[in-house]
VEXDREN-2710 file (C-alpha; in Angstrom, 1 decimal):
% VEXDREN-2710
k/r/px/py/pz
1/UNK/159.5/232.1/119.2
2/UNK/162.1/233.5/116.8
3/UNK/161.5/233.2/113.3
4/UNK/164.1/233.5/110.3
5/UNK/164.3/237.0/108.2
6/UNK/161.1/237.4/106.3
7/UNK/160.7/236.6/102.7
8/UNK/158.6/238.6/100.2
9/UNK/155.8/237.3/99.4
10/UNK/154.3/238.8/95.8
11/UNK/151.2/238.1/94.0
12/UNK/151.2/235.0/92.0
13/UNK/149.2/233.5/89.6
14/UNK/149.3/229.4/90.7
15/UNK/146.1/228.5/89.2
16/UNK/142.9/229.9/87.1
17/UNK/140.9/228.7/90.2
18/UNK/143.2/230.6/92.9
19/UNK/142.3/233.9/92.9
20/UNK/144.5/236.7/94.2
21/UNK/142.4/239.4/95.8
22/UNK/143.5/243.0/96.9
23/UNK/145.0/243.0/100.5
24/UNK/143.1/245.9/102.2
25/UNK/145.5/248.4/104.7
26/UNK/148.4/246.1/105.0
27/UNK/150.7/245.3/102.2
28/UNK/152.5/242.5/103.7
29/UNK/149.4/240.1/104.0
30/UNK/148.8/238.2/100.6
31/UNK/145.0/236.6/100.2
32/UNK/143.9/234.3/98.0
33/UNK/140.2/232.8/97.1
34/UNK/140.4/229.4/95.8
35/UNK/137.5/227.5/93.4
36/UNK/137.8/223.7/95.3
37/UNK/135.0/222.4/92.8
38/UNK/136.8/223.8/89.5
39/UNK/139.8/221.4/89.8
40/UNK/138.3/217.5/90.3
41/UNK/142.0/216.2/89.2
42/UNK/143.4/217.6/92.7
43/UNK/142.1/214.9/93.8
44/UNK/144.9/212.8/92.9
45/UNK/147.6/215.3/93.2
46/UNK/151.1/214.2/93.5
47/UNK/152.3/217.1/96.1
48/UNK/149.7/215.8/98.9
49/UNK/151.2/214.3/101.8
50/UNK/150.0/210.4/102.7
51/UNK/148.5/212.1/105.6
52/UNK/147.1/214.6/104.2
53/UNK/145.4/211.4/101.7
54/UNK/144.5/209.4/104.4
55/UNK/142.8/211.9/106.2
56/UNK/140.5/212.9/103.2
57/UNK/140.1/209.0/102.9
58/UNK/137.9/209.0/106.1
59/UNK/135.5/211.8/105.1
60/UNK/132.0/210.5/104.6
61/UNK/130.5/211.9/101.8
62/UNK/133.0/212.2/98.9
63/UNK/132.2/216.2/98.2
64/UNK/133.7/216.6/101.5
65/UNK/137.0/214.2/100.8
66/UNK/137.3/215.7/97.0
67/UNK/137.0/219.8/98.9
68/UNK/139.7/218.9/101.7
69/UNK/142.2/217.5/98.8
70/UNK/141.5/220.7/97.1
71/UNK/141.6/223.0/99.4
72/UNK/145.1/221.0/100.9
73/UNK/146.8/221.0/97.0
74/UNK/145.7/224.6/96.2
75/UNK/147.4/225.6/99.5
76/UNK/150.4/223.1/99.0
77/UNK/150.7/225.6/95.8
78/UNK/150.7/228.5/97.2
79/UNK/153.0/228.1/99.6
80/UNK/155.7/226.8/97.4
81/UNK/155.4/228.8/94.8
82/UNK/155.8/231.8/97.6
83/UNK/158.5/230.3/99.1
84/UNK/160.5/228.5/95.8
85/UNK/159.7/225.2/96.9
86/UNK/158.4/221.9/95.5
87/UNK/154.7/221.5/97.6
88/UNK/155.0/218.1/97.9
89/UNK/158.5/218.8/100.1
90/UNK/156.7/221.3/102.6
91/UNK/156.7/219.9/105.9
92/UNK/153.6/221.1/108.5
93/UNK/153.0/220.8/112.3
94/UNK/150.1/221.9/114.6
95/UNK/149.9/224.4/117.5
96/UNK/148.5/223.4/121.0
97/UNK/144.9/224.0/119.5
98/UNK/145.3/222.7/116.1
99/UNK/146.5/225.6/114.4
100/UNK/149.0/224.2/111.1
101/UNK/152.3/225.8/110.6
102/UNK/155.4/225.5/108.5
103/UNK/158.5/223.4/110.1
104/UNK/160.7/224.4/106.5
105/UNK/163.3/227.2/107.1
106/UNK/162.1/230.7/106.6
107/UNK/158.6/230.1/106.3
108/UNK/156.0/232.4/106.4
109/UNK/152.5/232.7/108.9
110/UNK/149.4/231.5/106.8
111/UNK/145.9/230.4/107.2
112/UNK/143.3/228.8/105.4
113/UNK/139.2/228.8/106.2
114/UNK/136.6/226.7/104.1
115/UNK/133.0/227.6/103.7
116/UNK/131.0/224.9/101.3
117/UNK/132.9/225.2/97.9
118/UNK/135.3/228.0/98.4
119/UNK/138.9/228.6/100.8
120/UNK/140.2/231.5/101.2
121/UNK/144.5/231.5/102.1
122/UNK/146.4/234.2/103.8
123/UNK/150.0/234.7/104.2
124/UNK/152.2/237.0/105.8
125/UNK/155.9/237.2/106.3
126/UNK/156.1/236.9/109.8
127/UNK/153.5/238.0/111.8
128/UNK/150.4/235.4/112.8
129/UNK/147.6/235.8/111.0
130/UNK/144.0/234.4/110.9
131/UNK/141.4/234.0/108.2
132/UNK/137.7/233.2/108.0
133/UNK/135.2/233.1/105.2
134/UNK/131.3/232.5/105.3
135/UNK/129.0/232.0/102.5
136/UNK/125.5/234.6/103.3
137/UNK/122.9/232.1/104.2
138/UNK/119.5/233.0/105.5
139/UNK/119.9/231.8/109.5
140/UNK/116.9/232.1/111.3
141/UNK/118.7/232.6/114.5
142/UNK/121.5/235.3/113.7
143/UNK/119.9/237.8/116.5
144/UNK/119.8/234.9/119.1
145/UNK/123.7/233.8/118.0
146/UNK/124.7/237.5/118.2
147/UNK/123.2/238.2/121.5
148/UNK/125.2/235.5/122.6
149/UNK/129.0/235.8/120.9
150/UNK/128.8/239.7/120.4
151/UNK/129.8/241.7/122.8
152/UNK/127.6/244.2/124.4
153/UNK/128.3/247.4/122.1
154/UNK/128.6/245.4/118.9
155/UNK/124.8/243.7/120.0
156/UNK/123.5/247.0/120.1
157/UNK/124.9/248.2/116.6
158/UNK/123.4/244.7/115.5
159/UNK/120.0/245.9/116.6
160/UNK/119.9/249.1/115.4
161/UNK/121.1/248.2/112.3
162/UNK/118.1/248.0/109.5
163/UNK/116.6/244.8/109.5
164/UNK/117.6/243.9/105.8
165/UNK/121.1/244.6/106.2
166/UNK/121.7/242.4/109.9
167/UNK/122.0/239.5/108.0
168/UNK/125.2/240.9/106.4
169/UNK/126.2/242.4/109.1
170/UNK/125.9/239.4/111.8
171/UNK/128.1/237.7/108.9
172/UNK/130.5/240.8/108.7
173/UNK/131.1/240.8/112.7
174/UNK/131.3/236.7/113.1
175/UNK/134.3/236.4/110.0
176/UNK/136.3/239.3/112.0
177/UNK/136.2/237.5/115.3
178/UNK/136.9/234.0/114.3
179/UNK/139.5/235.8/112.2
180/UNK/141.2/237.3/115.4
181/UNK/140.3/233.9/117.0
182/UNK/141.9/232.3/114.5
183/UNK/145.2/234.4/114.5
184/UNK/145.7/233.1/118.0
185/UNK/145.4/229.7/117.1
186/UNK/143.0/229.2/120.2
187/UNK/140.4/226.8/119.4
188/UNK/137.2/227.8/121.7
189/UNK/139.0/228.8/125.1
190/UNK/138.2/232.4/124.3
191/UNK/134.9/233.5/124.4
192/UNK/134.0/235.5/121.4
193/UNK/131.9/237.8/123.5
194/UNK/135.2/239.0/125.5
195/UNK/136.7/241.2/123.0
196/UNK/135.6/243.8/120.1
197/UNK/136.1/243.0/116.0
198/UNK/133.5/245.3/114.8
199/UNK/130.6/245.4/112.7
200/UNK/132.2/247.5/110.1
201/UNK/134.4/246.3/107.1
202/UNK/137.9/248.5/107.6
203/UNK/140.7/248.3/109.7
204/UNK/140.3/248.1/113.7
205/UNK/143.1/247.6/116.3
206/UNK/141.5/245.3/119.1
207/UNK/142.8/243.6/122.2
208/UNK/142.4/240.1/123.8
209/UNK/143.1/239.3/127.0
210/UNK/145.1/235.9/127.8
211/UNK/146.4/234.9/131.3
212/UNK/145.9/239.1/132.5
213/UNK/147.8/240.2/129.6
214/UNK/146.3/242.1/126.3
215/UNK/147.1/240.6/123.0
216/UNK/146.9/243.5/120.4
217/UNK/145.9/242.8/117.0
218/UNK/144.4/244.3/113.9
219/UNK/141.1/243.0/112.0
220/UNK/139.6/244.0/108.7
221/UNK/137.6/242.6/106.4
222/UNK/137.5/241.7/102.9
223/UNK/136.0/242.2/99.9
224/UNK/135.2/239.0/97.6
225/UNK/133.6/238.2/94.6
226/UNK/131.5/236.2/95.9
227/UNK/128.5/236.5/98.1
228/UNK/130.2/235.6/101.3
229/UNK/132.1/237.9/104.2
230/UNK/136.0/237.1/105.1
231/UNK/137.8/239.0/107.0
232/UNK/141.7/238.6/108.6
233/UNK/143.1/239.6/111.8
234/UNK/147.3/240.1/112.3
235/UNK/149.2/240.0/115.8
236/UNK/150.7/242.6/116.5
237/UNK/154.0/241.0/117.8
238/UNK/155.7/238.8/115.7
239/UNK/157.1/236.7/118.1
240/UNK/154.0/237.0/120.8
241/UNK/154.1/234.0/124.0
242/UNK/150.5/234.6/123.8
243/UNK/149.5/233.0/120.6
244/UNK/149.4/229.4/121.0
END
């Protein structure tokens, strides 16, 4: 699909609670960490769509409704302000798997991941990205969960790496493939195991196979201040069939 010339995209400051964070190796990606408990008046913000109300509405438990409208009016802000635009006028769609995008003109790639109170946003001009963040929890079956969704070489890393640290590092690993994931739009009809991300934090090229053909990408992770691991993977081609 062809997309419209790129904009720009410069670091903004949109809110004390949106926090813009360094982009590590590539300059045209543009992250921000977002605070969705420091903001309870998001709540009712003006610039979320009726769908966007209604589907916060059904949540259960009201922490969950009050962190979706957050996390959905802090990116509402970002996006317009990057793009000169009233929030409330941005228009979104989904991919086959889910995946939101822009319908307005010239609008960049972005993604958003939650983990308990905190989002974290990417955008970049033109090329699909993905994002992931996890807060570090204990998780009593990290070895039996990377056995699994690692593939063979980055299992082996995992186990020789020093029991203290393969907490942080099963963490490390899982953000940069559901980042990739993620950059593809492709729900679960790619088997983590399949392709590489890494168990270290900078820059890797990677490939994933879809339909016999290799979809190249780069994944690195990201610092945060925060004890959580993110991480965000970029297609190489802008304009790739494969990501769906």
């Amino acid at each position: 699909m062809l997309r419209p010339a790129p904009i720009t995209i410069h670091a903004m400051v949109v809110a004390p609670s949106i926090v813009s964070l360094p982009s590590p190796n590539h300059a045209d990606i543009a992250l921000w960490l977002i605070d969705l408990d420091a903001h309870p008046e998001w709540c009712d913000a003006p610039w979320l769509s009726i769908s966007e109300q209604d589907r916060a509405s059904r949540f259960r438990f009201d922490l969950h409704a009050r962190r979706y409208r957050a996390s959905h009016a802090a990116l509402r802000l970002i996006l317009g302000q990057a793009m000169g635009l009233d929030p409330s006028t941005l228009e979104f769609t989904e991919g086959t798997h889910g995946k939101p995008r822009l319908l307005n003109i010239n609008a960049p790639c972005f993604n958003m991941s939650h983990s308990a109170g905190w989002a974290l946003v990417g955008l970049c001009p033109n090329h699909p990205i993905g994002v992931d963040i996890e807060l570090i929890a204990p998780m009593a079956d990290a070895p039996l969960l990377a056995q699994k969704n690692f593939s063979a070489s980055e299992y082996a890393v995992f186990l020789a790496t020093p029991p203290d640290q393969q907490l942080q590092a099963f963490f490390r690993c899982w953000t940069r493939k559901e980042a990739c994931l993620k950059a593809l739009g492709s729900g679960l009809s790619i088997e983590p195991h399949e392709f590489e991300a890494g168990l270290g934090s900078l820059l890797q090229r990677t490939f994933i196979a879809i339909d016999g053909q290799a979809c190249a990408m780069t994944v690195s992770s990201i610092d945060l201040p925060i004890p959580a691991m993110a991480a965000f993977a970029k297609l190489a081609d802008a304009n790739s069939p494969l990501a769906m």
